[in-house]
C-alpha positions in Angstrom: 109.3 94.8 96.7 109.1 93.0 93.3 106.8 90.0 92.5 107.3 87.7 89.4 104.3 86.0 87.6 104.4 84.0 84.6 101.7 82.9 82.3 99.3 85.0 84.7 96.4 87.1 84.1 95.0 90.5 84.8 93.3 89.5 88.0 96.3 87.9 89.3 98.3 90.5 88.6 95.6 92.6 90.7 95.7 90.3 93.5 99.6 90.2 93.6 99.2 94.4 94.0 96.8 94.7 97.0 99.2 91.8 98.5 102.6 93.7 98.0 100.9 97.0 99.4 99.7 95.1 102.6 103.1 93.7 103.0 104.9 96.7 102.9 102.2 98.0 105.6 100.6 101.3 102.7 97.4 99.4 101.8 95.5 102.5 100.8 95.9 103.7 97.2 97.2 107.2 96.7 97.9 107.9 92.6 96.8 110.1 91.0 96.9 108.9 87.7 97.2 105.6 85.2 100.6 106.1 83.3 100.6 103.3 80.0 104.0 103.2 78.6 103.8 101.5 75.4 107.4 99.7 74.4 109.8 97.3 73.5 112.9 95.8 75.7 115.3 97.8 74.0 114.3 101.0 75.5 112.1 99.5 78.7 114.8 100.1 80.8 115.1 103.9 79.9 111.1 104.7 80.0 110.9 102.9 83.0 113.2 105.4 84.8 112.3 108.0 83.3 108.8 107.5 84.1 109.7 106.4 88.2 111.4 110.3 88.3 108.3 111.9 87.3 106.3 109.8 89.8 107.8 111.7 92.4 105.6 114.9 91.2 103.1 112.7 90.3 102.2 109.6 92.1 101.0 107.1 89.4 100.5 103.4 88.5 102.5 102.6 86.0 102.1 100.2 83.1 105.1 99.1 81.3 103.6 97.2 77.8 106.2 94.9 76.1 104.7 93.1 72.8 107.4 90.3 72.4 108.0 89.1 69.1 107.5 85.1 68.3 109.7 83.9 65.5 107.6 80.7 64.9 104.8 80.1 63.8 103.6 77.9 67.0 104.7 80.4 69.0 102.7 83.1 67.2 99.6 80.7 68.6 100.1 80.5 71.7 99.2 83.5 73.9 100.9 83.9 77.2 101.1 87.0 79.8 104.1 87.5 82.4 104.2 90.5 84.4 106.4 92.0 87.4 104.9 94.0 89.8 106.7 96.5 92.2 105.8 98.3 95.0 107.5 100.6 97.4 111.2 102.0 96.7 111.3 99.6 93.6 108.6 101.8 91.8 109.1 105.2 92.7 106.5 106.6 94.6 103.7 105.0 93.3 103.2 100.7 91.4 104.5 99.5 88.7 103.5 96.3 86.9 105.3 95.6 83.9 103.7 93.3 81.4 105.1 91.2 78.3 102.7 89.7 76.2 103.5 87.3 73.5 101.6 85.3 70.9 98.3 86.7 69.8 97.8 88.3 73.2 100.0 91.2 71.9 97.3 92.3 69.6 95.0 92.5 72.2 97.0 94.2 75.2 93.7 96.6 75.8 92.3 93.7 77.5 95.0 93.6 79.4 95.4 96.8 80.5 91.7 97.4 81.0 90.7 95.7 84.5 94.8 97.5 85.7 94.2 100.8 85.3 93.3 102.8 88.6 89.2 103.9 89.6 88.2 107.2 88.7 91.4 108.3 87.5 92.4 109.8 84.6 95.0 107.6 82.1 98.2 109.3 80.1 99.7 106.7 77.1 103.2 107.2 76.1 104.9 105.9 73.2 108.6 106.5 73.9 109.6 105.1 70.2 107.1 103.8 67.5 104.1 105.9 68.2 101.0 104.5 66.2 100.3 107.1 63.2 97.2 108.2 64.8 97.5 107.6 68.6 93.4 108.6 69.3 92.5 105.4 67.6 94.9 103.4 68.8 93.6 100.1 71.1 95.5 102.0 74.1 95.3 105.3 73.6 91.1 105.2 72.9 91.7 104.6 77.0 93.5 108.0 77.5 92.8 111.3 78.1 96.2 112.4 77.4 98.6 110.7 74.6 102.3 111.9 74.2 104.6 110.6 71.4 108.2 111.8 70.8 108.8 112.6 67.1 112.6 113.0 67.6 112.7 109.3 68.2 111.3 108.6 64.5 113.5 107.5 61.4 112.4 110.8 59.7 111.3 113.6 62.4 109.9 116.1 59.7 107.6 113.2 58.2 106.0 112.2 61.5 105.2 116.0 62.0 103.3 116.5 59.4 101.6 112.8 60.5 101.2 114.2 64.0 99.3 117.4 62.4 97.4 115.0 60.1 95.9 112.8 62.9 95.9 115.3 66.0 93.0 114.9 68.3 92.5 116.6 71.6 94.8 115.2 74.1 97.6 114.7 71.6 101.4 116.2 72.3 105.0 115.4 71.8 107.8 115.5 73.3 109.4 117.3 70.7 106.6 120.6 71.8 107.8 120.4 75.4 111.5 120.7 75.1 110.6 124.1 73.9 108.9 125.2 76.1 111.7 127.2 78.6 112.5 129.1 74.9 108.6 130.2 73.9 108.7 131.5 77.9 112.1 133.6 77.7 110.5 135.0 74.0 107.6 136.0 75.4 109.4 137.4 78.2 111.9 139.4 75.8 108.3 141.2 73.7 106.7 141.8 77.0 110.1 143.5 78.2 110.3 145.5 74.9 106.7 145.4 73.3 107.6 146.1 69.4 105.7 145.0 66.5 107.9 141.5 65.3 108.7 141.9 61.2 110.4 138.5 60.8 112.4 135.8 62.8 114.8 133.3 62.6 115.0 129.6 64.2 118.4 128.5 63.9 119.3 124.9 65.3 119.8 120.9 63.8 118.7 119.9 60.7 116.8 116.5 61.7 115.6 117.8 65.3 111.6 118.2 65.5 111.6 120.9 68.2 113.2 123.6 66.0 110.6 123.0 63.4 108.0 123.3 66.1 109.1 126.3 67.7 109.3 128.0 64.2 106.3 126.8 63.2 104.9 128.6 66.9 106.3 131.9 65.9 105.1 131.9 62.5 101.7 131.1 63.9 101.5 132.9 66.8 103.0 136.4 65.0 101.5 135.5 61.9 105.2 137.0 60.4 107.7 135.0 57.4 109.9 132.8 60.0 113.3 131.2 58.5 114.8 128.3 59.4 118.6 127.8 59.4 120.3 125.1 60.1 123.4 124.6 62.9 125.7 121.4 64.3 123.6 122.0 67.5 123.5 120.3 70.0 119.5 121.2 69.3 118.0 123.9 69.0 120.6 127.0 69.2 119.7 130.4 68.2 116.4 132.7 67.7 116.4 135.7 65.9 113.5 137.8 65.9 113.7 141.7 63.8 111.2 144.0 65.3 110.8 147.8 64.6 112.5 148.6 67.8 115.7 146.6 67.0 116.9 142.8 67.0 116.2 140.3 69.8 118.3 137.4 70.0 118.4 134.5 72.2 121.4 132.5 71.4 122.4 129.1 72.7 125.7 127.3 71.2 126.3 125.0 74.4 123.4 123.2 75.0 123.2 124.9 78.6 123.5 128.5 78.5 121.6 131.3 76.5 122.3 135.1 76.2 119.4 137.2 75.6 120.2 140.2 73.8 118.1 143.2 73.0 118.6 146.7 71.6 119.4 149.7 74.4 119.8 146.8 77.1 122.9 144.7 78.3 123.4 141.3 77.6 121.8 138.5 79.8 122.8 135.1 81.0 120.0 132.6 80.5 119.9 128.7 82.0 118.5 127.0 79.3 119.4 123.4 79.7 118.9 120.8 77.6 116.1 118.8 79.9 116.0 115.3 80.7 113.0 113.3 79.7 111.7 112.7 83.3 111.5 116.3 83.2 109.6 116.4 80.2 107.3 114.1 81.1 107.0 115.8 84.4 105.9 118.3 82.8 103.2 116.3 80.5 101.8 114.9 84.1 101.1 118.4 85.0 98.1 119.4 82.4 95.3 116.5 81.5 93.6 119.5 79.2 93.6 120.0 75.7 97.0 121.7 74.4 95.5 124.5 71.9 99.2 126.0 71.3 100.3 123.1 70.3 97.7 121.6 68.1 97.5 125.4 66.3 101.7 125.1 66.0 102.4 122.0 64.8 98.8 122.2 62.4 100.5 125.7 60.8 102.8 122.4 58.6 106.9 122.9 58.0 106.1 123.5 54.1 105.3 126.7 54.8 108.1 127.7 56.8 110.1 129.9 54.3 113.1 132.3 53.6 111.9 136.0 54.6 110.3 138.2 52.6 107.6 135.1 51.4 103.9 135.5 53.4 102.8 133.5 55.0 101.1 131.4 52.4 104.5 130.3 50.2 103.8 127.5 48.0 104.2 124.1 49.9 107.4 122.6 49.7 109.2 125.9 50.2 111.3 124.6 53.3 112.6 121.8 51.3 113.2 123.3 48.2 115.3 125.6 50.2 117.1 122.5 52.2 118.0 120.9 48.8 119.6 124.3 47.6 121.7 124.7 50.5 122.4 121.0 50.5 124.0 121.2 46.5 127.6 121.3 46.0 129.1 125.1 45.5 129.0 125.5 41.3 125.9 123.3 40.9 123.4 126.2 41.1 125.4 128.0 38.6 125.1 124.4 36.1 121.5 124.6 36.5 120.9 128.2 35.8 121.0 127.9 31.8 119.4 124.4 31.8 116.6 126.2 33.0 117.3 129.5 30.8 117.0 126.8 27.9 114.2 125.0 29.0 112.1 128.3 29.5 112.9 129.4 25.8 
């Protein structure tokens, strides 16, 4: 059931949901949750889905944002609020009201969203695209317990990392830290299966994808070992490498669907490691309200300090991208350099 109001309010749009949910004969409310979904009408379409899967785990009411744009001045003035609300097999298993706020009402939307968001029950923001630099302070997300951004969405993944690490509070997590989640779970596996001390590793995957960073920035971290990070045509993240005392563990993962998990004295293994969908990912988000530790420890660890093996721990900062411009420069250009910088040092 969908219901259309224009130039409405919040308690309207309240009155409109108790109505649809009588009509469709479930007047009782049974979410579990408040899910914001901050976006624009590019990508409202996608988040909206995305978000209707993962009600199925986890009945929720969910509140689409749109700040619309005015290109005139008069139309900056005026504020205005349309919404659409849907009920039943419109929205899932649970509401959803999606609101578009223009004029000056779209610095405001807080007051919006305030008097919508369910009794008693805990709120999750998500910024699909254009996450606020520090999400905790953000109008919307000071209502949340839980705020999830996507840094693989951003112009420059690496940058918002270290902007995520700069302004974490507890509550905050990424996408970026849950794709990764199936591959820190088979690693974990792999030491448990043959406990060894770990001497170094590898994260091998795409240059410009956040989760690689991440999960090299977990190992590093977690083993407190020199972690490398090389770079691949993906898709993602493809290949981990870690050298232990006992022998070489590899998980490699070319496709984008299937791993093989290799270890010294044991045969090779098949591992399902698909690339996940982001209802899944979100799914998985829904599942923990808490604190994430491991990831605020990871992604605070910072990508400067990833480095080439045989480094500690604490390399100078910029040692990842000193190595990225190196293996970015034509073959021969190293070799000009060399006695520019003999000369220089004399």
């Amino acid at each position: 059931m969908k219901i259309d109001l224009t130039e409405t309010t919040s308690s309207k749009i309240n009155q409109a949901l108790v109505s649809a949910r009588r009509a469709i004969g479930t007047p009782a409310i049974g979410m579990v949750l408040t899910l914001v979904i901050v976006t624009d009408e590019e990508n409202a379409y996608d988040a909206l889905k995305s978000a209707g899967d993962a009600s199925r785990e986890h009945p929720s009411r969910i509140i689409a944002v749109i700040k619309r744009v005015s290109r005139s001045p008069r139309a900056r003035r005026d504020a205005r609020l349309d919404a659409e609300v849907r009920v039943g097999s419109d929205a899932g298993t649970g509401e959803t009201v999606v609101l578009r706020l223009y004029g000056e009402l779209a610095n405001h939307a807080q007051s919006v969203v305030l008097p919508l968001l369910l009794p008693d029950a805990p709120v999750v923001v998500w910024w699909p695209e254009g996450a606020p630099s520090d999400p905790a302070k953000d109008p919307l997300g000071a209502l949340a317990q839980r705020r999830i951004t996507d840094t693989y969405s951003a112009e420059r993944p690496l940058d918002e990392l270290a902007v995520r690490a700069a302004t974490y509070s507890p509550g905050d997590t990424d996408l970026a830290w849950t794709r990764i989640t199936p591959w820190r779970s088979m690693l974990a596996a792999a030491l448990d299966q043959q406990p060894a001390e770990v001497i170094g590793a590898t994260v091998e995957g795409e240059s410009d994808n956040p989760s690689c960073e991440l999960l090299a920035m977990w190992l590093a971290d977690r083993l407190g070992v020199p972690v490398e990070r090389t770079f691949s045509r993906g898709p993602g993240l493809t290949a981990v490498r870690m050298e232990t005392k006992n022998g070489v563990i590899v998980l490699d993962r070319p496709d984008g669907s299937l791993a093989t998990l290799s270890m010294q004295n044991q045969p090779d293994r098949a591992v399902a490691l698909k690339r996940r969908e982001t209802a899944e990912l979100l799914a998985e988000e829904l599942r923990r309200l808490d604190p994430d530790n491991t990831y605020a420890s990871a992604v605070k660890f910072g990508v400067d300090r990833l480095h080439a093996p045989g480094a500690g721990k604490d390399a100078p900062a910029g040692a990842a991208e000193e190595k990225a411009e190196k293996a970015a420069e034509p073959k021969g250009a190293a070799a000009k350099k060399a006695p520019a910088k003999r000369a220089a040092s004399k």
